[in-house]
N, C-alpha and C positions, 0 to 999 in steps of 0.2 A: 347201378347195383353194386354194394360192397364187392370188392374180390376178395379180401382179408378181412381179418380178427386178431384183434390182441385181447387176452383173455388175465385178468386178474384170477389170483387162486382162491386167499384167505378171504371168508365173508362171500366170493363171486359163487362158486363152484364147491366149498368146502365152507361146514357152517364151523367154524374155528376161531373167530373172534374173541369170545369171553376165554377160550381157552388160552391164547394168547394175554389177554387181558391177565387172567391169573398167574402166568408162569412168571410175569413181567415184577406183580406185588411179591410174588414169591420170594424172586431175585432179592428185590428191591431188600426185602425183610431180611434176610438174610446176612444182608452187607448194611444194619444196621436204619435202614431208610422207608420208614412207614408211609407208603402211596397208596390209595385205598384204589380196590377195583376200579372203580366207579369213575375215578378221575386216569385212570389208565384205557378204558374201555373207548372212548370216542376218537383217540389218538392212534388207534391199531389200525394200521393201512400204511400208514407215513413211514419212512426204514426209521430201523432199530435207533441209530443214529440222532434222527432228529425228535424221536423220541425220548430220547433219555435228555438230550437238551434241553428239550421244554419241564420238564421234571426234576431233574436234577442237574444246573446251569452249571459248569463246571467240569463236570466228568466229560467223558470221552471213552468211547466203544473201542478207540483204539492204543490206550493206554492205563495204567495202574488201578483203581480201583473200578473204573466204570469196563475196563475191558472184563475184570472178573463179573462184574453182576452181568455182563453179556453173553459172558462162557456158560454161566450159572443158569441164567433164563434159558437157553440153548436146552443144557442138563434135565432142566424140570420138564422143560416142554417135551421133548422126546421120551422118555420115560416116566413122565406123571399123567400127561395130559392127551398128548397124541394118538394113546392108544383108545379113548373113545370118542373118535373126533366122527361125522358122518356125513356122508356128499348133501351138499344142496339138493333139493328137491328138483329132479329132473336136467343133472348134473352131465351125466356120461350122455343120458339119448341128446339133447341140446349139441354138445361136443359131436356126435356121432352125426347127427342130422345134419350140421355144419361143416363137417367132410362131406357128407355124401353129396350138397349142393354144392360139392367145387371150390370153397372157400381155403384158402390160406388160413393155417393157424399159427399164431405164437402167443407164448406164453409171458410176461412182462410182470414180475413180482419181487416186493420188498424183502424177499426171504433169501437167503445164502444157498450154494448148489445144493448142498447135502440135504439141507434141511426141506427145499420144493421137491426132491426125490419124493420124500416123507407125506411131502402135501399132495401129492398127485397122485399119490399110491393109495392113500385115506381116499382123496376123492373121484377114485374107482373111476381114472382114464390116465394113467401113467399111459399105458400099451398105447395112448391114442394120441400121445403129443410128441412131436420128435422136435420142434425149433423151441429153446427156454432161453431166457432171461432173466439173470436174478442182480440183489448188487452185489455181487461178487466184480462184475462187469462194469461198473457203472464208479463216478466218483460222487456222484451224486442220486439220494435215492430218492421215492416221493417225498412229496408232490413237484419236484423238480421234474423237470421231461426227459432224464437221462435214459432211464428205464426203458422207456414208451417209443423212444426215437431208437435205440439200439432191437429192438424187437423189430419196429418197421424198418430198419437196413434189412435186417436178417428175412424179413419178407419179401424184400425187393418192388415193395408196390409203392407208387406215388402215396401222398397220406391224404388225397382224395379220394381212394377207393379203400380206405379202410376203417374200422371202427369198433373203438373201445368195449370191455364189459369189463365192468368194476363196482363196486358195491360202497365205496366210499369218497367222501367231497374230496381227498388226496389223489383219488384214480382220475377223477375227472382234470383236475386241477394240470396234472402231470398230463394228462391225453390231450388236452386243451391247448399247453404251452407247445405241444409236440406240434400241433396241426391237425390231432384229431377228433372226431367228434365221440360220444359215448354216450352207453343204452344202459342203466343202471336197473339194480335188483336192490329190494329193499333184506334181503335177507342175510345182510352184515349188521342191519340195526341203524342203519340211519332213516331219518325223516323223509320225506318227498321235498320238504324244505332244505333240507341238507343238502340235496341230491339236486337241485331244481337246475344244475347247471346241463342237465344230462336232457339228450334230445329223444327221449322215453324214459320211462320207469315201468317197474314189471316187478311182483312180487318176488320172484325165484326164477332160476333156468325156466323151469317146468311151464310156468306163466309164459315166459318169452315161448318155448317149442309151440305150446296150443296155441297163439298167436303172432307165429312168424313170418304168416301171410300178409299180415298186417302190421307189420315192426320195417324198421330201418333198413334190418335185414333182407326186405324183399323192394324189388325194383318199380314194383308199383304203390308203394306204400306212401304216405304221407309223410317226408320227413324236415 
């Protein structure tokens, strides 16, 4: 039976993806660089970082123009977007349920300190997480396993007793190279196809809590 969780935020637990997706074109327009939604939307999961390298070949989050369009997206998100952002369906009880079975939480996302404050708060379980992980931490962010592995030190469990929930083929990818396995949610927008690396799929938290008897998460389960 798991002992631990590492818990993705954006898309997992907060339905915040297109929002994401938009502050990103926002930027992007801004600083002159027309990216339509659409081709920004299936990339949100991956850091900041290696998103804007796949987009815009060149720039760099860490210096001259691409560090602004990164400040900029920061700007839009927090004050355009953030404020109506809404937990996944059955978000906090799933969180809540998974304490009360004894499990290890931590948290493991592409988002900077300030900015997962913002996402945990939206998705009404800030109170309920104390171990984060952001790349603030990391030199590498998804789908690399920089992330994924500094969550599990900060658990202290072997990466046999622990396991992923992330919403995109980046969470698995990064959980994967860690050593760990993952129970994916379709409610970031990806496929079962996308996903198919993932050792469940479940529509939302909510889907997983009504069937946690029977998910990964439970010691007699099929995994």
């Amino acid at each position: 039976m798991p002992r631990g969780v590492i818990l993705d935020v954006d898309g997992t637990l907060l339905l915040s993806n297109d929002a994401h997706a938009r502050a990103w074109a926002d930027a992007f327009r801004d600083f002159g660089y027309e990216i339509d939604v659409e081709a920004l939307r299936p990339l949100i999961g991956m850091g900041g970082d290696k998103l804007m390298a796949r987009v815009t070949p060149g720039l760099s989050e860490e210096d001259g123009v691409g560090k602004q369009i990164a400040e900029r997206r920061k700007e839009i998100f927090s004050h355009l977007y953030a404020q109506g952002l809404k937990p996944a369906p059955g978000a906090r009880a799933l969180v809540q349920r998974m304490q009360d079975d004894g499990l290890r939480i931590a948290i493991a996302s592409s988002a900077k300190g300030e900015e997962l404050d913002l996402l945990l708060d939206k998705a009404g379980i800030a109170d309920l997480i104390k171990t984060k992980t952001t790349s603030n931490e990391v030199s590498e962010s998804k789908p690399a396993p920089d992330i994924v592995q500094v969550a599990l030190d900060k658990l202290e469990l072997p990466h046999s007793d622990v396991l992923m929930l992330g919403d995109t083929p980046y969470d698995i990818e990064s959980a994967g190279k860690a050593g760990i396995r993952t129970i994916a949610v379709r409610c970031g927008g990806h496929s079962e196809d996308e996903l198919k690396g993932a050792i469940a799929i479940f529509d939302n938290p909510e889907a997983l809590l009504e069937n946690i008897d029977h998910s990964p998460l439970n010691e007699s389960a099929e995994t």
